[in-house]
N, C-alpha and C positions, 0 to 999 in steps of 0.2 A: 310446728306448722308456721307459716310467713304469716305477718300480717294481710296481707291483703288475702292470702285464704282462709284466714280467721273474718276477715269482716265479711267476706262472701257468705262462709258458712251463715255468719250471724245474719246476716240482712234474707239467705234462704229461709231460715228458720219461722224468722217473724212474718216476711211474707207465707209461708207454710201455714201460720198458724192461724193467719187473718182468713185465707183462701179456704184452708177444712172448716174453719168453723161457721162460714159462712153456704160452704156448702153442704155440710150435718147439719144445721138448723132447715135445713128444707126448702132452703132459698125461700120463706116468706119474706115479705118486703122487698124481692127485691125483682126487678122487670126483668127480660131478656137476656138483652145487652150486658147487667149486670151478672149473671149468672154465668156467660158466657166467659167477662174477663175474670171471674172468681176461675175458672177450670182454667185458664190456661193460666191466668198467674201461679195456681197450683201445681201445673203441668211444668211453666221455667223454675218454680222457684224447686221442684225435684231434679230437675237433669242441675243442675246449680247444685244443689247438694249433693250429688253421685259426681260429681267432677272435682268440687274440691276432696271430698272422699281416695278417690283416685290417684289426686296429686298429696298424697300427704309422704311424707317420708320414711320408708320403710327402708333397716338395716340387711343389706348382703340380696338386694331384690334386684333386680335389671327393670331400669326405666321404660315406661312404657314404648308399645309401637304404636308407629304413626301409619297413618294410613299411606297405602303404594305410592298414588298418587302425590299426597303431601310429604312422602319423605324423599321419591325424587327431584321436587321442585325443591327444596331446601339442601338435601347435598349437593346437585348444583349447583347449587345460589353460592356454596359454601366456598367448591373448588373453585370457581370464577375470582370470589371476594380473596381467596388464601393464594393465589398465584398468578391478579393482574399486575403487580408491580415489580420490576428489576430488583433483585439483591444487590443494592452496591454496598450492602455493610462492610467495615473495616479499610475503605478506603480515604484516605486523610481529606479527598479534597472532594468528598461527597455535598452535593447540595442539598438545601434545607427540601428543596422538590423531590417528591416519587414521579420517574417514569415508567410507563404503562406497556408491560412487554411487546404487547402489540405495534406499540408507535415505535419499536426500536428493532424490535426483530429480522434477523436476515440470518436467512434460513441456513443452513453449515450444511455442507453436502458430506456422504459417507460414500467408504467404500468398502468391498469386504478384503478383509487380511487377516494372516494368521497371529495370532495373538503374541508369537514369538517375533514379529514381524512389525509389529505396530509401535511408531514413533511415539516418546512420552518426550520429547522436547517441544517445549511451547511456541517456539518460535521458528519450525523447523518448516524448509521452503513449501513452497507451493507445488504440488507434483499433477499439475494441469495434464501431463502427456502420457500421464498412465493409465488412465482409461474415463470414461465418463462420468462426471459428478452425478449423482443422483440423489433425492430426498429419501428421508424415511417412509415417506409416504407408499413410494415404491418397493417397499419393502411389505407391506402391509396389504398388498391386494388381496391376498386369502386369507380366509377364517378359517380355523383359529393359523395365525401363522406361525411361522418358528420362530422357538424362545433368542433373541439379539442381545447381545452384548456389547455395546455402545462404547469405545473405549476413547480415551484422548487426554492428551495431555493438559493439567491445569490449565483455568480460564479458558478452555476451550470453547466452551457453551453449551457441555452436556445438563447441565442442570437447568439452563435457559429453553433449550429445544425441548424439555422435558414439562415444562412448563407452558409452552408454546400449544404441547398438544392437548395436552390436560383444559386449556381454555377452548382450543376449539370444538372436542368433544364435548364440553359442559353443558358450551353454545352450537352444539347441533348445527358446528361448520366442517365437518369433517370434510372432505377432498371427493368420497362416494358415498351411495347411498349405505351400503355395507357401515362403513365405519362410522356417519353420523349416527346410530344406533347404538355407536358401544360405551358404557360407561368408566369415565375415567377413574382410573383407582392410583392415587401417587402417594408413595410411604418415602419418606427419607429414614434409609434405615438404621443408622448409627441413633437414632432416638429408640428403637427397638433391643438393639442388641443384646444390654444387659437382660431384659426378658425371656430373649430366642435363647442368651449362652444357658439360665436356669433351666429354659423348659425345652428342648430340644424339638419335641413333639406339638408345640404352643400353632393352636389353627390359624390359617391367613387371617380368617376373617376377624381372632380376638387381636393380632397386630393391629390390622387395620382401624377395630374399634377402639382401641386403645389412642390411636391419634385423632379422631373425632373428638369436637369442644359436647359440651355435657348436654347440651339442645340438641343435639345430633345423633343422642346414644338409643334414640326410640330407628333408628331408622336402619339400627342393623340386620334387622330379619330382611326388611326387602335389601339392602346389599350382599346379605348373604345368598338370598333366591338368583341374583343376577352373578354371583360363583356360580352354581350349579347350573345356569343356563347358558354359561359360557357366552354373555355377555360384556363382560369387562375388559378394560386395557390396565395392567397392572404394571407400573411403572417402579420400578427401585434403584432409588436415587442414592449414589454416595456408596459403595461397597466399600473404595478405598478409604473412605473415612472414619473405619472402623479401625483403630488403632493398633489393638491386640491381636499379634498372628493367628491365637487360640480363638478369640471371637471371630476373626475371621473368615478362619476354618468350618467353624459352627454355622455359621450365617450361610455359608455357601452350601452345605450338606443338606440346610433348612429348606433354601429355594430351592433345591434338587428336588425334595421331598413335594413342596406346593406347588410345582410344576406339573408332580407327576399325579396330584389328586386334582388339579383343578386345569388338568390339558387342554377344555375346550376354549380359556380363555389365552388371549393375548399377553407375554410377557416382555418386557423391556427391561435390561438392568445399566447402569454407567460406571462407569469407573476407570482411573486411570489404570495406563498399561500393565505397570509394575504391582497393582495392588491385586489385580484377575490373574496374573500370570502362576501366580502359588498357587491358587486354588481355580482355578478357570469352571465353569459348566457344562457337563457332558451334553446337553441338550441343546446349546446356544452356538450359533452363530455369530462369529465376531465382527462388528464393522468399527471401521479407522473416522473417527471427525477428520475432516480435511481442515488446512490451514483456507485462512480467506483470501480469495486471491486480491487482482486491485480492482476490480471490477465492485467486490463485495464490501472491501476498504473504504472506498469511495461512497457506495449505498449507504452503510453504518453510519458513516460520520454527519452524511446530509441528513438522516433520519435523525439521528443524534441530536442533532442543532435546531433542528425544527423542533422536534417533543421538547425540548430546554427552553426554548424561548417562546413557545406556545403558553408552556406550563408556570414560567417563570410572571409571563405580563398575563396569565389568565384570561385569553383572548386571542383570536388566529384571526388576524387582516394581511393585507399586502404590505403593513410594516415590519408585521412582526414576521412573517415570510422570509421577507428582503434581508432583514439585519439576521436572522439563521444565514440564509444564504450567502451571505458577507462572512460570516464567521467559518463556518464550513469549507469555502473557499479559501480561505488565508489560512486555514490550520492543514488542508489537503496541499497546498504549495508549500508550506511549509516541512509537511511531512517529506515530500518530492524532492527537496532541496536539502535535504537531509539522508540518505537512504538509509544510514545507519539506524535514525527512528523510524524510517518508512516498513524497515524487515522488522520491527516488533511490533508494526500492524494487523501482522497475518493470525495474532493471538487477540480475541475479541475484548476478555480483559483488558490485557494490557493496552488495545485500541481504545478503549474503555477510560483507563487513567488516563493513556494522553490526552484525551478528548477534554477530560475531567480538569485536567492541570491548565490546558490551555485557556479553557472558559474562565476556570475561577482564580487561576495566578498567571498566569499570563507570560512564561518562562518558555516557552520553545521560537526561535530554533537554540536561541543563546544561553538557555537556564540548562542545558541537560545533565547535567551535573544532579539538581535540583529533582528533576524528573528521575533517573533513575532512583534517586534514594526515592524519591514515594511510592515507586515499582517495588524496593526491595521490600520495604516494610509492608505494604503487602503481599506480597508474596510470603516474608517470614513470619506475618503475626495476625494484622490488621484481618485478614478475609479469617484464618482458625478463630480467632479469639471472639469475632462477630457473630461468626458460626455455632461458635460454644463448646470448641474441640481446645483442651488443656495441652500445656506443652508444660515439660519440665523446665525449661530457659524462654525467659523471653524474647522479642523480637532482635531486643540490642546485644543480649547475650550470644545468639545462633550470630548474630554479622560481625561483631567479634573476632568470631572462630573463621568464621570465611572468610571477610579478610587477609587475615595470616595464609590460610589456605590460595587465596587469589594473589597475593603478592611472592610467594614461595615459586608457583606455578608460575607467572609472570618472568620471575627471573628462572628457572627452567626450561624458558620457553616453548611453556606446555601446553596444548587444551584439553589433553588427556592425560589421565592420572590416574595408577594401580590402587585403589584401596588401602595396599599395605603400605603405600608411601603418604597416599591422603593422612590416615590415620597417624603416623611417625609426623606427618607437620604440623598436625594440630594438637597433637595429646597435649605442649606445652599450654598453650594459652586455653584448652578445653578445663584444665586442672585447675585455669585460675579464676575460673567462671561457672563451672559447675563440677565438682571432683567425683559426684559418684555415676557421671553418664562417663561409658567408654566414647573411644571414640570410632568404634565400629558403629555404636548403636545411634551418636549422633550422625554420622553420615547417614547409615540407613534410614533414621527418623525423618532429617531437613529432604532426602531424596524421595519420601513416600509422601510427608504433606505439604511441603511448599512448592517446590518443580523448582528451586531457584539453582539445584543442583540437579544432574538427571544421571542414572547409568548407562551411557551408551549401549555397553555389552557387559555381560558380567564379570563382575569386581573391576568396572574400570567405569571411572567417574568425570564428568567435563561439568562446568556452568553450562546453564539454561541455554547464554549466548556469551560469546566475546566481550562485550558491551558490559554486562553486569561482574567477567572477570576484571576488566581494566577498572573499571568503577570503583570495584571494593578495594584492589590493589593501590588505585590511586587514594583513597581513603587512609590506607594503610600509612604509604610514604607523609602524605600530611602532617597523620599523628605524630609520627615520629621523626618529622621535621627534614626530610631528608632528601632535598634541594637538589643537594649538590649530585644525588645521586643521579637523576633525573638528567641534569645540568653533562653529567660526563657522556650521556646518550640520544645526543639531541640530534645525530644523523640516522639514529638508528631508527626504521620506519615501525617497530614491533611496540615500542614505546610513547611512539607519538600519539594515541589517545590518552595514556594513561595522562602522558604531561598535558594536555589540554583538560583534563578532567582537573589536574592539579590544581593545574593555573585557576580554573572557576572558584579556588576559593582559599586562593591563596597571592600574593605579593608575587609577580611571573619576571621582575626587574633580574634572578640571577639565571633563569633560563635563560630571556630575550639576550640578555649578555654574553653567553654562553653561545647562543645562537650565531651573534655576528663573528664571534671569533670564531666559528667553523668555517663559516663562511662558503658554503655548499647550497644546493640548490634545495634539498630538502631542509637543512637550519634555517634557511632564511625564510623559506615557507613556515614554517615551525614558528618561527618567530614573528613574522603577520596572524597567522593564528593566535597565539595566545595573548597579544597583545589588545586582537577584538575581544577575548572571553576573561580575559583577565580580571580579576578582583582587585586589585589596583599595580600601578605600572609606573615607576619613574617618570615624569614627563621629557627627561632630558635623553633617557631612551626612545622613548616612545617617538620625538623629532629625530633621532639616528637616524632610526630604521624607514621611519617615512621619506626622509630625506635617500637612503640608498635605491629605494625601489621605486621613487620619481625621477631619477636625474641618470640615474647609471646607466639606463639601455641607449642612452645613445654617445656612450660611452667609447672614443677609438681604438680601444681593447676589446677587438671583439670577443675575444672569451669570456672577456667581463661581462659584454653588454647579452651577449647570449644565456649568461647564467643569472642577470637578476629578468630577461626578460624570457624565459622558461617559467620562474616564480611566478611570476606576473599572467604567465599564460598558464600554469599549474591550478592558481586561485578562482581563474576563468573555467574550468575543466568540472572542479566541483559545485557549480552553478546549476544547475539541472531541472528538468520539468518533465512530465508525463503528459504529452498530448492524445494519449491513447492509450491502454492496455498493452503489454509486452513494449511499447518503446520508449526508451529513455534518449533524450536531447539534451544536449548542452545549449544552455536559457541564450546564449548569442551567437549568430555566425562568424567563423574566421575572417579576421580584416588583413587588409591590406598589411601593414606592420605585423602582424601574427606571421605573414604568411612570406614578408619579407626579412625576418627574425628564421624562418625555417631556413631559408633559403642561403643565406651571411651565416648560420651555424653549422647547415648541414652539405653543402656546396659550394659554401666560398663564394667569393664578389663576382664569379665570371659570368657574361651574360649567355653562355652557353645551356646554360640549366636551366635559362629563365624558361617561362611562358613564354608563348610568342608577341601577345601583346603586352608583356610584361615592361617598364622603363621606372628606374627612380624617381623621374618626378610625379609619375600618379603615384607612388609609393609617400612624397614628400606634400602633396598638395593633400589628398585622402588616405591620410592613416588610419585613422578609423571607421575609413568605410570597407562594408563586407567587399573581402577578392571575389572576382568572380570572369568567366573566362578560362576556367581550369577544365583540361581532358579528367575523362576517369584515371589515366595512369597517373596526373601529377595529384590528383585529390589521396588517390594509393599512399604515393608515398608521402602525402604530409601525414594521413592517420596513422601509418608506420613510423615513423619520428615520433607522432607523440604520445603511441602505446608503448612506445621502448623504454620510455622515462618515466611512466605511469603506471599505478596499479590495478588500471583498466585496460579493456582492448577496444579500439574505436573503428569504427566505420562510415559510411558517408549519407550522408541524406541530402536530398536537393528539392528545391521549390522553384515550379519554373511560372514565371509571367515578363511581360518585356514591356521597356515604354521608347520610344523610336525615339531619333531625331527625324522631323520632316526633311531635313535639308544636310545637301554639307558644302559648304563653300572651300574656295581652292583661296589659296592664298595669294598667289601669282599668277599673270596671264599664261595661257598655255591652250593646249589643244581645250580644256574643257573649263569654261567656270564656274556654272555651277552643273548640278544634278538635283532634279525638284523631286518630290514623290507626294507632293501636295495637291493634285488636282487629278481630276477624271478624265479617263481619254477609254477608247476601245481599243478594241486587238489590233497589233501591227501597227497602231499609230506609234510614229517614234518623235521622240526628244533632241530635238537640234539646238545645239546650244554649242558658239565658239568654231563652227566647222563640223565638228562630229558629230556622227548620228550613231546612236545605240537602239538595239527594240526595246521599247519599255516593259512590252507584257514579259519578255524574258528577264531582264533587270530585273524589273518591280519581285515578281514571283520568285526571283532566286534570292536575294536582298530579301528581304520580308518575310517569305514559306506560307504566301499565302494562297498557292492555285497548288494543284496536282505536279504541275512541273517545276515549280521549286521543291515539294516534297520527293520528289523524285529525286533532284539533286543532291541534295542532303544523304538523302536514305540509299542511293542505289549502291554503295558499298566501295566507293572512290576515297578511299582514306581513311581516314580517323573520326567519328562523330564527335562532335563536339559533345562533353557532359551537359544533362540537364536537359537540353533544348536545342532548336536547330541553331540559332542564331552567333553564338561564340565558333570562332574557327583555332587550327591550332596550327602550328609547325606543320606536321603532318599536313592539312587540308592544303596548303597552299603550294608544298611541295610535289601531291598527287594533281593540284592542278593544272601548277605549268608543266607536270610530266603529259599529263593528257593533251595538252596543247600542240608540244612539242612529237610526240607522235604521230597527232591528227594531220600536221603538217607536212611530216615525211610522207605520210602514206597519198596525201593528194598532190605533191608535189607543188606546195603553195609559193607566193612572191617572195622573193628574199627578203622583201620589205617586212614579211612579216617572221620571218628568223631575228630580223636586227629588234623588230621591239621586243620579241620575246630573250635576247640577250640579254635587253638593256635591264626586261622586271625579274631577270633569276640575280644581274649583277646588286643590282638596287635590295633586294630580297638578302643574299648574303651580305651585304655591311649590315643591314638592320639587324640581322642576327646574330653580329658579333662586335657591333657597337657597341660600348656599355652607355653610353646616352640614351641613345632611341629617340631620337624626337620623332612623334606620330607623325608631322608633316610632311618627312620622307620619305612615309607610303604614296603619300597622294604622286611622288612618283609614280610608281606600280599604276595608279589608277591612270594616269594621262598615256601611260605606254599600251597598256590594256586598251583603252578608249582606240588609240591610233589604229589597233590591232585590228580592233572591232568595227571601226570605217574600212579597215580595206576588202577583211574577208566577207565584209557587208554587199559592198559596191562587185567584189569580183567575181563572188560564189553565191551569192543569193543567199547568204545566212548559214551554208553551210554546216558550219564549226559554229556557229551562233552558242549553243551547251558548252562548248570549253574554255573560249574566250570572254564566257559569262561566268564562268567560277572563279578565273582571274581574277576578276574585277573584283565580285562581290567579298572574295578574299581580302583583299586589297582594303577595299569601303569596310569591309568590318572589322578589322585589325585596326582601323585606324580610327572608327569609332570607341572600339575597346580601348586603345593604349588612350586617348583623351579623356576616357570616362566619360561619354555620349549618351553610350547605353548604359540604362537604370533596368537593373536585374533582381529579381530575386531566387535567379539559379546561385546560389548562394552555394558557399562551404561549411554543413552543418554537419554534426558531428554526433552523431547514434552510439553510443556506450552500451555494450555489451559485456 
């Protein structure tokens, strides 16, 4: 007996014996009142003695029941208290903080597939277009519904969404009214197994009570009643985590059996792909966790940021908001500007460490070297060992073996690999690390509980991802110092992670050297790379290479100057941001030298190729400003150039907004000097300026595209549209529209006056197009001969031809805006990766 029900008893006893004796004497002496508290202090001081009575300890007995009432309110209280906080046991860069499923949660959509069908790679893309995401929830609109089989690859988030539902049921949030009524029942069941392998026939309900804490063992009668009433949501967590194929076996025979006695309740079970596929459930329907997409990527990591620094300064203001929100954003661009970490976002764990590393070490985009080793060791040890599942090798012994394994494969240039050849490349260094595991039994053990290997199809084996083969492989060469090897394959693009993995933690002086003596567009890329991630770098290399990739592009060897400045536009390519979902952009648009670089590489000097408003010196005066002015066909072919050199394929994106000149002045007197567009006037008032009269409402509107009849011009299908927006014109525009002109003439039999000026702007037209100068100012030819044009068929025909001789022009006036840089655009050359 405890003390404190030893003194209860005692302190009953003496009150007992004050209260009888006072009431066998007969209550003389004593008034009312007092006779009153004599019986009921008689009356506590017995229910006091029959309680500690009760509570006293008796051998091989079951603890009392709690009344209905008090023992649902307490196993809820239970499930809430056992499964509000996130498991991040076993990862290295865990914070001293618990966050609260609930602050973190985003919900993983399923879908149904056949078991034999169901991806167990972690990082395996997003399959948005195969039919509609949907919650579990949707699964669960009938009682009792059909028994689900939850399957998914490590870190997935079956055990998180299982725990998700477990609180909402507790707290009587379920989704309908149906299912806030069901009581949650969640068993992790590898704590069970060794009981289920002895007793085959062991009932749900003594599992269950057996993971109840010892306050809780009064309340199995009423969770036994809510079996029978088909009540419950039975949740069993962990199948794959059952290590032994024979437990295994047993486990699954078991829930066949408590399925089929306790039908009217709901069953849930999880498990990776490979560990249900042996033994699957005849009764279950299997659903696939879907990867996250970026929508859900993006949700995570801002919820993520927020529960951390909520939790962290024990307080939610617009500070602590703000600086989440700060963080979250530079770890999402970060990811973005990355894709190689952005694709092992789509796995919540591992979104999970990144999230984790970047708060509390501060290594991405440049540590990833860093990053994946804290990915592997969870994955090989850190999350089992937390869990409390035993391995015969440790974490460093399994990476070891895979290494050899990833470096073997690397130089095979494999991502897939037979069993029988796996096995033949590890046996050596398995023997030197552990000699009595085969090394069938190690594959198949690292493939059933880490995922850091997966089998694609059977007997045939790949890494999780690419990422974690070049990792351990570059691991590997380290160890074994071997530089040079690396050094002899520095054009080869199959190795260039591995070497940039190297370099993170290694002296990169006999790569970078190596690099410049290839002297190739890919080495010298190679060698700006590892020179940013390098762990240390000659500094008299490190001036080389800075010195080739600043001075050479404008180098009079054009093959030179085109091959450091490819490099140069290569490093620009890998720059990237997500403005959306589904789109990837290159973080700046194509300039002017980018675009004059295409041009000197892929066409030669002639100005035949150019753009129409294309000239050297806007080339020389704005290099670095974005080109623009391009038709869709020449945007065409620059993203064809630079998919052909690239292990992407690129496409075009455009933003269109314009900022005018009010004015353009002529340089020299002549029919016109200026042309204003700065003031108000109505319809058919015209612009006399120098002799010539032009209609304004025509100008202005075709110039500008701001009435119905400029848009008309543009759109009615006279040529070529210019990309982006009305306002850039091309070769083509100006071609269709002294053809229009020239027609419109013949057919009315116009003055010859007006043949000579139309001479004079196709003569003037062809030198600019095959001048390699171009000075913009003679267009404004075009424009004075146009203007003549437009006086005569003004005064002779009443406006006649006013539409043809107004495309001229504004041809003219725009081309010549564009080749000055006048117009400020942002119909840009932006570049969409696919």
């Amino acid at each position: 007996m405890s003390a404190v029900q030893t003194l209860l008893a005692g302190v009953a006893a003496v009150v007992l014996v004050i209260a009888a004796t006072a009431v066998l004497a007969g209550g003389e002496g004593l008034d009312a009142m007092d006779k009153i508290s004599s019986v009921g202090a008689f009356a506590l001081a017995t229910v006091a003695a029959v309680t500690a009575w009760r509570q006293r300890p008796r051998p091989h007995m079951p603890a009392p029941t709690l009344l209905p009432s008090r023992a649902r309110r307490a196993y809820l209280k239970w499930i809430i208290a056992r499964n509000r906080d996130m498991d991040f046991r076993g990862l290295n860069t865990q914070s001293p903080h618990y966050l609260s499923v609930e602050s973190v949660f985003v919900d993983v959509s399923l879908m149904p597939r056949p078991i034999h069908l169901a991806s167990g790679d972690p990082v395996a893309k997003s399959d948005d277009g195969l039919m509609e995401r949907r919650q579990i929830w949707s699964f669960l609109t009938e009682w009792p519904p059909r028994t689900l089989a939850i399957v998914g690859p490590p870190g997935a988030g079956k055990t998180t969404l299982l725990k998700h539902l477990a609180l909402l049921l507790a707290s009587g949030r379920g989704p309908t009214r149906l299912l806030r009524k069901r009581i949650p029942v969640l068993l992790v069941i590898r704590d069970q197994s060794s009981a289920i392998a002895e007793d085959p026939e062991l009932p749900l309900i003594e599992a269950v009570a057996a993971a109840l804490p010892p306050e809780l063992r009064g309340a199995r009668p009423w969770l036994e009643r809510q079996f029978s009433r088909g009540a419950s949501l039975v949740m069993i967590d962990g199948l794959d985590e059952v290590a032994d194929p024979g437990q295994r076996r047993a486990i699954s025979a078991w829930l066949e059996r408590q399925i089929s006695v306790h039908h009217a309740n709901g069953f849930l079970l999880t498990s990776r792909p490979y560990g249900y596929q042996s033994n699957p459930l005849n009764s279950a329907d299997v659903l696939q966790v879907r990867p996250f997409t970026d929508d859900q990527i993006e949700r995570f990591v801002r919820l993520w940021y927020t529960a951390t620094e909520i939790r962290q300064a024990g307080r939610r203001d617009d500070v602590v908001t703000s600086d989440a929100k700060g963080k979250a954003d530079d770890l999402l661009q970060r990811l973005r500007d990355n894709p190689q970490l952005y694709d092992l976002g789509v796995n919540p764990l591992l979104l999970t460490m990144i999230a984790q590393v970047h708060n509390y070490r501060g290594v991405l985009p440049g540590g990833r070297a860093g990053l994946y080793r804290e990915i592997c060791h969870g994955f090989l040890g850190g999350r089992r060992a937390a869990k409390g599942l035993s391995s015969e090798l440790t974490s460093d012994q399994q990476e070891s073996v895979l290494r050899c394994l990833a470096l073997a494969m690397m130089q095979g240039s494999k991502r897939d690999i037979e069993a029988g050849d796996a096995a033949r490349l590890i046996h050596e260094q398995l023997a030197r690390v552990a000699p009595g595991v085969s090394p069938e039994e190690f594959l198949a053990a690292t493939e059933q509980q880490s995922g850091l290997i997966v089998q694609r199809e059977n007997g045939v084996y790949a890494f999780a991802h690419l990422t974690f083969q070049e990792f351990l492989a570059a691991v590997r060469l380290r160890e074994q110092s071997q530089h040079g090897y690396l050094a002899a394959r520095t054009d080869n693009p199959w190795w260039r992670e591995v070497t940039l993995l190297y370099c993170a933690n290694a002296d990169a002086g006999p790569i970078v050297e190596a690099c410049l003596r290839e002297d190739t567009v890919r080495s010298l890329l190679l060698a700006s790379d590892c020179a940013e991630v390098a762990r240390e770098l000659d500094p008299r290399l490190r001036q080389q290479l800075d010195w080739v990739l600043s001075n050479e592009t404008h180098s009079g060897d054009l093959r030179r100057a085109g091959l450091i400045g490819q490099v140069i536009l290569a490093r620009k390519l890998r720059r990237v941001r997500h403005p959306r979902p589904g789109l990837v952009l290159v973080s700046e648009p194509i300039t002017n030298a980018e675009f004059d670089l295409y041009l000197r590489v892929s066409k030669g000097d002639s100005p035949a190729y150019w753009p129409a408003h294309w000239t050297r010196a806007l080339v020389l005066r704005r290099p670095d400003d974005p080109v623009v002015g391009l038709t869709v066909k020449e945007k065409k072919a620059f993203c064809s150039w630079v998919s052909s050199s690239s292990e992407w394929t690129y496409g075009v994106d455009s933003f269109d907004a314009w900022t005018w000149p009010e004015s353009i002045e002529f340089p020299e007197e002549g029919a016109v000097t200026k042309i204003d567009f700065s003031f108000d006037a109505t319809d058919r008032e015209s612009v006399s300026s120098g002799g010539s009269i032009i209609a304004k409402e025509s100008y202005l509107d075709a110039v500008c595209g701001v009435s119905h009849q400029g848009l008309r011009h543009w759109n009615g299908g006279w040529g070529e549209r210019p990309a982006g927006a009305a306002g850039f014109v091309s070769a083509a525009d100006m071609a269709n529209a002294i053809r229009s002109v020239r027609v419109k003439l013949r057919l009315m039999r116009l003055l010859d006056n007006g043949f000579v000026c139309l001479d004079n702007i196709e003569d003037v037209w062809a030198g600019w197009q095959s001048s390699p100068d171009r000075d913009p100012d003679d267009l404004l030819v075009i424009v004075e001969s146009a203007c003549e044009l437009a006086e005569s068929v003004w005064h002779s025909h009443h406006g006649l031809m006013a539409d043809e001789v107004t495309r001229v022009l504004d041809c003219a006036i725009m081309l010549h805006w564009q080749a000055s840089g006048l117009i400020r655009s942002t119909a840009q050359l932006w570049l969409r990766r696919s």
